[in-house]
C-alpha positions as CSV (number, residue, x, y, z in Angstrom):
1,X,188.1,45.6,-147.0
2,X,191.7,48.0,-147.9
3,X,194.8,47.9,-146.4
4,X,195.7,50.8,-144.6
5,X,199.0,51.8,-143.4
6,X,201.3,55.2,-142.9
7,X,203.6,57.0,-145.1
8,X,206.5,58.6,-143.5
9,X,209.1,61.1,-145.3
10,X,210.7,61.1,-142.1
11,X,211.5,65.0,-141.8
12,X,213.5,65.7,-139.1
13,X,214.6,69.6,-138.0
14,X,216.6,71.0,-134.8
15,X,213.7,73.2,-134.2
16,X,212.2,73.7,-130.9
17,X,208.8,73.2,-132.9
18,X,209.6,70.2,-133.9
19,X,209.5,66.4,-131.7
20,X,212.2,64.8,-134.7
21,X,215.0,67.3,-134.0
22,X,217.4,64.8,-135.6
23,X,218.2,61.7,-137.9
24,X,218.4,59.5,-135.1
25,X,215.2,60.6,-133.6
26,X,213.4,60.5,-137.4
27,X,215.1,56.6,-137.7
28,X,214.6,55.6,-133.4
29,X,210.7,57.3,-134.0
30,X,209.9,55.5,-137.6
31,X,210.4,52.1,-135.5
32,X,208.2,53.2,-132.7
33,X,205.4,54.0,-134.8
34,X,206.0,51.3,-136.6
35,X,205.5,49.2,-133.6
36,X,202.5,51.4,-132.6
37,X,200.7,50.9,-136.1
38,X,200.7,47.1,-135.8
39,X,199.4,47.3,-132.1
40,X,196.3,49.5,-133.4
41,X,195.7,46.8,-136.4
42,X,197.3,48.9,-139.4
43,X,197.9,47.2,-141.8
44,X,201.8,49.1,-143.3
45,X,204.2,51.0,-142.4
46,X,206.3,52.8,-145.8
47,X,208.6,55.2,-145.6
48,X,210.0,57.8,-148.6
49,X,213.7,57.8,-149.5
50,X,215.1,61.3,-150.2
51,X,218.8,61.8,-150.5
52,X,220.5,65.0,-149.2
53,X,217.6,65.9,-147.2
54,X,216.7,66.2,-143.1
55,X,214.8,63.1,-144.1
56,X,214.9,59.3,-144.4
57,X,217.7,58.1,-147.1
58,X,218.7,54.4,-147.3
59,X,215.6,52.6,-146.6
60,X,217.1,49.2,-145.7
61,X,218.7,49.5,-142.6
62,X,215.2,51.3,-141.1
63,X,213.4,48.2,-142.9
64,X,215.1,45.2,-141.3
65,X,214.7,47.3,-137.9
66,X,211.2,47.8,-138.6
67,X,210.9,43.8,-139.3
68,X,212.4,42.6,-136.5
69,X,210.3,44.7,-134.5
70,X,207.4,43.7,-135.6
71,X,205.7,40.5,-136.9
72,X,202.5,41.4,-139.2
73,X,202.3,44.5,-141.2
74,X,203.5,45.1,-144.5
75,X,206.9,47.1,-144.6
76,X,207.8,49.1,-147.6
77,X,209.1,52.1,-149.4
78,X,207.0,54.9,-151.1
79,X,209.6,55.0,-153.4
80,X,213.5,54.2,-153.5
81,X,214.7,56.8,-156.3
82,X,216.5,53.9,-159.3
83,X,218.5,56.7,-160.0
84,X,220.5,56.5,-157.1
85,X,220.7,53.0,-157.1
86,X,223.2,49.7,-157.9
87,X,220.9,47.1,-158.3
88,X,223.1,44.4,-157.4
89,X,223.7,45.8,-153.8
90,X,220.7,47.3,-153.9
91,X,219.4,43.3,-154.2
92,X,221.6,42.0,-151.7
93,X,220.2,44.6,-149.2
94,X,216.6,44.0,-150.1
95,X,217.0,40.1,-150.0
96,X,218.4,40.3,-146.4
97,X,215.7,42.8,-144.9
98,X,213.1,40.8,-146.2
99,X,214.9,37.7,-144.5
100,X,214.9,39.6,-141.5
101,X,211.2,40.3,-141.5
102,X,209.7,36.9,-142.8
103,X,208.9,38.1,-146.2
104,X,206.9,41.2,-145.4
105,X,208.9,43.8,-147.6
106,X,206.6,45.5,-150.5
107,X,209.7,48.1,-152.0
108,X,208.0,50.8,-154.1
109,X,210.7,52.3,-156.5
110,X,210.5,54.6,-159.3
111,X,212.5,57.8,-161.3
112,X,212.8,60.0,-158.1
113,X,211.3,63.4,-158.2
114,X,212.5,67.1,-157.6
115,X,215.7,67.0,-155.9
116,X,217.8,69.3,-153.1
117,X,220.5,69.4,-155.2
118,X,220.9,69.3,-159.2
119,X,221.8,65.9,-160.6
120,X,222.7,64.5,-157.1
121,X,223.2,61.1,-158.6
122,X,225.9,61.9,-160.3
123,X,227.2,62.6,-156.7
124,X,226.5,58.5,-156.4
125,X,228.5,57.7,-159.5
126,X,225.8,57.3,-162.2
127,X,225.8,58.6,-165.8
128,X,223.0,58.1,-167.7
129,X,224.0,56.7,-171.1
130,X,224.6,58.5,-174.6
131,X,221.1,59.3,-175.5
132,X,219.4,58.3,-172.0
133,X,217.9,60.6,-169.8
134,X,217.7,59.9,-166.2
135,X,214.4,58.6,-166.1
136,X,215.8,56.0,-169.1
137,X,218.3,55.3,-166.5
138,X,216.1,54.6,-163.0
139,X,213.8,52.4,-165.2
140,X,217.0,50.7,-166.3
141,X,218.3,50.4,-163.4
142,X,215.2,48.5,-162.2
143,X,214.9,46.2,-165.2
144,X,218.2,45.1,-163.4
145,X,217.1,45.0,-160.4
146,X,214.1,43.2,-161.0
147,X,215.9,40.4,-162.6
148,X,218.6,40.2,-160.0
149,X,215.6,39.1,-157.7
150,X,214.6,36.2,-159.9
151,X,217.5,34.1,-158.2
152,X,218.7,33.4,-161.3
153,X,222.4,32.2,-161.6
154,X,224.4,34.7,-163.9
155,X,228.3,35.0,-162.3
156,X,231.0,31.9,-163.3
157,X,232.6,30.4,-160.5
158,X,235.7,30.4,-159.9
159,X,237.4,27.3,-160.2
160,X,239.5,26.8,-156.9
161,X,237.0,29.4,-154.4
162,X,237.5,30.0,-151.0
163,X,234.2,28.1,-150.0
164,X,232.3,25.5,-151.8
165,X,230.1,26.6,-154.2
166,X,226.8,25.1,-155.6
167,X,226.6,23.6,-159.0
168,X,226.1,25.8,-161.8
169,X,226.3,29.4,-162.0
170,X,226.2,31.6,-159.0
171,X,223.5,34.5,-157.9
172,X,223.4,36.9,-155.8
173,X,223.2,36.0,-152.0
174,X,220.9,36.3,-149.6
175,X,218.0,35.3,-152.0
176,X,214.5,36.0,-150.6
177,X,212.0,33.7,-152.8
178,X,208.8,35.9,-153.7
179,X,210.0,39.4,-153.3
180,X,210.0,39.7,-157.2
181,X,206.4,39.7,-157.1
182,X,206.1,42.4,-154.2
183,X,208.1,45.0,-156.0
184,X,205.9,48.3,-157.0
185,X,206.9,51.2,-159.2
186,X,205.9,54.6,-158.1
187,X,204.2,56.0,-161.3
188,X,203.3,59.9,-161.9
189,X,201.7,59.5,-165.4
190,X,199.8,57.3,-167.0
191,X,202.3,56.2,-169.5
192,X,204.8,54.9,-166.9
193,X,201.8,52.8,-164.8
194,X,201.4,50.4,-168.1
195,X,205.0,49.9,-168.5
196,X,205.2,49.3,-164.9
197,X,202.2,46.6,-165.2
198,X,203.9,44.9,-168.3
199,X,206.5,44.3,-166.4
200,X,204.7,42.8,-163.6
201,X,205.0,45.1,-160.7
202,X,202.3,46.5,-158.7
203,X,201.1,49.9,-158.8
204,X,201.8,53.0,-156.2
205,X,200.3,56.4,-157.2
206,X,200.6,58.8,-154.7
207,X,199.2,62.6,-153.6
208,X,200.2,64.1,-156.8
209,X,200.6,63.0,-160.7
210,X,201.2,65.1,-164.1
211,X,198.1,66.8,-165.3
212,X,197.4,65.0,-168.3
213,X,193.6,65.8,-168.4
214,X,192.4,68.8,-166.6
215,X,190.1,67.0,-164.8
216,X,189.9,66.4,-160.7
217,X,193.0,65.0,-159.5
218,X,191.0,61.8,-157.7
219,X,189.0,61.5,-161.3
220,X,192.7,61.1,-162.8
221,X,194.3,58.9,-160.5
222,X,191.5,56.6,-161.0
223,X,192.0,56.4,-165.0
224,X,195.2,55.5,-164.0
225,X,194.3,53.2,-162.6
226,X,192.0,51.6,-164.5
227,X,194.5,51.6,-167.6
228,X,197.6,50.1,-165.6
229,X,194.8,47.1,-164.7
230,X,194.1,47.0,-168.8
231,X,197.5,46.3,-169.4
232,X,198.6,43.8,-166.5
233,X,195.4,41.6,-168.0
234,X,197.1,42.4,-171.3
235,X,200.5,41.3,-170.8
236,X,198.8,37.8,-169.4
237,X,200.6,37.9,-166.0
238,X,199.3,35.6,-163.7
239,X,197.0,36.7,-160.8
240,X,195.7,40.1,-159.4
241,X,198.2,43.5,-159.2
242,X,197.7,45.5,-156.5
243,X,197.3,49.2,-156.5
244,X,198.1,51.9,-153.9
245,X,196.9,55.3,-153.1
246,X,198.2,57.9,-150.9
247,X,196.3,60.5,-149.0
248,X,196.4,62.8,-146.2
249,X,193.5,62.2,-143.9
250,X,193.0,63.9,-140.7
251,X,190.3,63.0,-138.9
252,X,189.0,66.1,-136.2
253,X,188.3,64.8,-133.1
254,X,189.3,66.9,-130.5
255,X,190.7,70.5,-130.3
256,X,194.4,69.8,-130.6
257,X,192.9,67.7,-134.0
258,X,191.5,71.2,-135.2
259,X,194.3,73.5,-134.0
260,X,196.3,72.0,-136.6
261,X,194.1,71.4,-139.1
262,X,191.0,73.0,-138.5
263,X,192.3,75.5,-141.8
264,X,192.8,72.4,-144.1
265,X,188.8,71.8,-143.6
266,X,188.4,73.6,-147.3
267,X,191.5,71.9,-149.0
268,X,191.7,71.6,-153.0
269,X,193.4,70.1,-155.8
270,X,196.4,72.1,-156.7
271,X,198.4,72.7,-160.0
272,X,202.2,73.0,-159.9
273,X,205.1,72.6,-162.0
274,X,207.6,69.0,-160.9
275,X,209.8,70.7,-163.4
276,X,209.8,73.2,-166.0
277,X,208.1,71.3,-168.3
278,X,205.7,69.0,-165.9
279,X,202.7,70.2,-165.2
280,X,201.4,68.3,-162.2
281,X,197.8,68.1,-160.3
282,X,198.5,67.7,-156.6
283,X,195.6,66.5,-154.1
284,X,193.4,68.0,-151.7
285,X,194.4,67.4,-148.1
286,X,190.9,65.9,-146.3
287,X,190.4,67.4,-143.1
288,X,187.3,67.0,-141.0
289,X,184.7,65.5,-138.4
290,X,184.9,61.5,-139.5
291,X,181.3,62.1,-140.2
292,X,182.2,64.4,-143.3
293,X,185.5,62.6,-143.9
294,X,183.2,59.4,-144.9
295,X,180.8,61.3,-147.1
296,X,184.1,63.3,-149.0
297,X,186.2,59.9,-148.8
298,X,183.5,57.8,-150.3
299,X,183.4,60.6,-153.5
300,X,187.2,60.0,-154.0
301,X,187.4,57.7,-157.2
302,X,190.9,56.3,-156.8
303,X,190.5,55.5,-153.1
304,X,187.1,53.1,-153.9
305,X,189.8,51.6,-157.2
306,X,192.6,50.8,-154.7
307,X,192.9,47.9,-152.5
308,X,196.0,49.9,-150.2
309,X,195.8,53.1,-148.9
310,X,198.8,55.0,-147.3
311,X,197.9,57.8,-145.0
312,X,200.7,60.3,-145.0
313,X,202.0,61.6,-141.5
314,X,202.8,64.5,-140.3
315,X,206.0,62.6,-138.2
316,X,207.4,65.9,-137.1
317,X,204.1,66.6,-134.8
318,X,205.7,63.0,-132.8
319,X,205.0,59.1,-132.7
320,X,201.8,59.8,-130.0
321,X,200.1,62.4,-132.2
322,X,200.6,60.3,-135.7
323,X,199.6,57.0,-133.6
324,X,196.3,58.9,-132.8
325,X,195.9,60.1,-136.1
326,X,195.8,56.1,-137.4
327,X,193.9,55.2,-134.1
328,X,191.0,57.7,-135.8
329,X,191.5,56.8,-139.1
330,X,191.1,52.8,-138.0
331,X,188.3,53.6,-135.5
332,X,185.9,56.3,-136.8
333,X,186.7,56.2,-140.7
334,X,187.2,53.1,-141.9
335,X,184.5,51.2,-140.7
336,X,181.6,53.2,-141.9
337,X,183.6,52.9,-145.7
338,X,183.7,49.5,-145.7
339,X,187.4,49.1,-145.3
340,X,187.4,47.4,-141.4
């Protein structure tokens, strides 16, 4: 059995080519598939922060939405960018949508990647510190975080408050017990996924990570993987991690299927540069009949080493399309792998 769910950057464009022609359509449409993916026994539904993009940005307001739409699936982020973050508010706003939808928030974070602008968090009013970078800073900035969601007193009271206060010191409000342990970090190397496990968050590797090997991008991912599960047993926490995997899968089932992407049948791993100096492997897009999905799927390494895997949508094709796409996945795909 694996948990399956979507992936949404939420792009939206005024073009008459598109069926998300604006942010309110790309916010009203990420709840209605949502919605849709529960109904059709998905498992998630995560969604990508980007800041000054036509995309999705702060991910909590979509969240609670989502949660008090819904009453099952898992509801996450695939990943808020620490850079642009306070993590006090940024725990505040986490704590209340995971009120909101009964503790069903998984929040991948991480460093961010390539932006639309250069430096935009400095935009947000963050400096990384003498000698930091601004990865040093995101991971900083979720150390903080992390132990904001402890529930940990830390602030002295004031002596004469407005409203009574409990004994002792005072933490942040709304507290959601257990979301400390449903916090992910998005990692792109294999460096960052053992720092992430030692300090006891669960593991999201997505379509692309740096090329540290040469070898296939699936056989990478994988020895990720595996060395992110050597140090959580290392660092002695308690219980299992969980590891996700994201993938574009489209299932070819009927002609409007193969009109738009019938050319993706022959896909491959592709080499890029994140930045000047980051060399990145970025994975194959599997397009098919399910009957040559199953046989590709079952060859993919990090897929068979995860227990969650996040299909990434195309959202701009429209809720009906991208709820068929799941529908296919859930019906034809999944079943002959082992994962229904």
């Amino acid at each position: 059995m694996k948990k399956i769910g979507f992936l949404s950057f939420g792009h939206w464009s005024p073009s008459p080519y598109s069926k998300v022609r604006s942010a309110s359509d790309a916010l009203q449409q990420s709840i209605e598939l949502a919605v849709a993916a529960e109904e059709l026994g998905a498992d998630g539904a995560f969604f990508r922060v980007h800041h000054f993009a036509r995309q999705l940005a702060s991910p909590f307001p979509l969240l609670a939405a989502v949660g008090a739409r819904t009453s099952r699936i898992e509801i996450g982020t695939a990943v808020i960018d620490m850079r642009y973050e306070n993590p006090f508010y940024m725990a505040e706003d986490a704590g209340a949508a995971d009120l909101i939808a009964g503790g069903r928030l998984q929040l991948g974070i991480s460093r961010g990647s390539p932006e639309q602008v250069i430096d935009g968090w400095r935009y947000f009013g963050y400096e990384p510190a003498e000698g930091e970078t601004d990865a040093d800073m995101a991971r900083r900035h979720a150390e903080v975080f992390l132990k904001l969601l402890e529930g940990k007193g830390f602030a002295q009271p004031n002596p004469r408050p407005m409203f009574p206060n409990p004994p002792g010191l005072l933490r942040l409000e709304p507290h959601s017990e257990g979301l400390r342990q449903r916090i992910w970090w998005g990692s792109g190397s294999n460096a960052t996924a053992k720092w992430a496990a030692e300090l006891g968050m669960h593991l999201m590797s997505s379509t692309l990570k740096n090329d540290e090997t040469g070898k296939p991008f699936h056989v990478q991912q994988a020895e990720q993987i595996a060395a992110y599960r050597e140090a959580w047993k290392a660092a002695g926490h308690e219980g299992e991690p969980r590891v996700s995997v994201s993938r574009s899968i489209m299932p070819i089932v009927n002609g409007t299927d193969r009109a738009y992407f019938g050319h993706e049948r022959n896909s491959s791993d592709q080499i890029g540069f994140i930045d000047p100096t980051t060399r990145a492997v970025f994975g194959r897009t599997y397009a098919a009949e399910p009957d040559v999905l199953v046989k590709e799927l079952a060859a993919d390494e990090a897929i068979a080493a995860a227990d969650t895997l996040l299909l990434t949508v195309p959202n701009q094709l429209g809720v009906d399309y991208n709820a068929h796409l799941l529908e296919s996945v859930l019906k034809y795909v999944a079943p002959e792998l082992g994962w229904r």
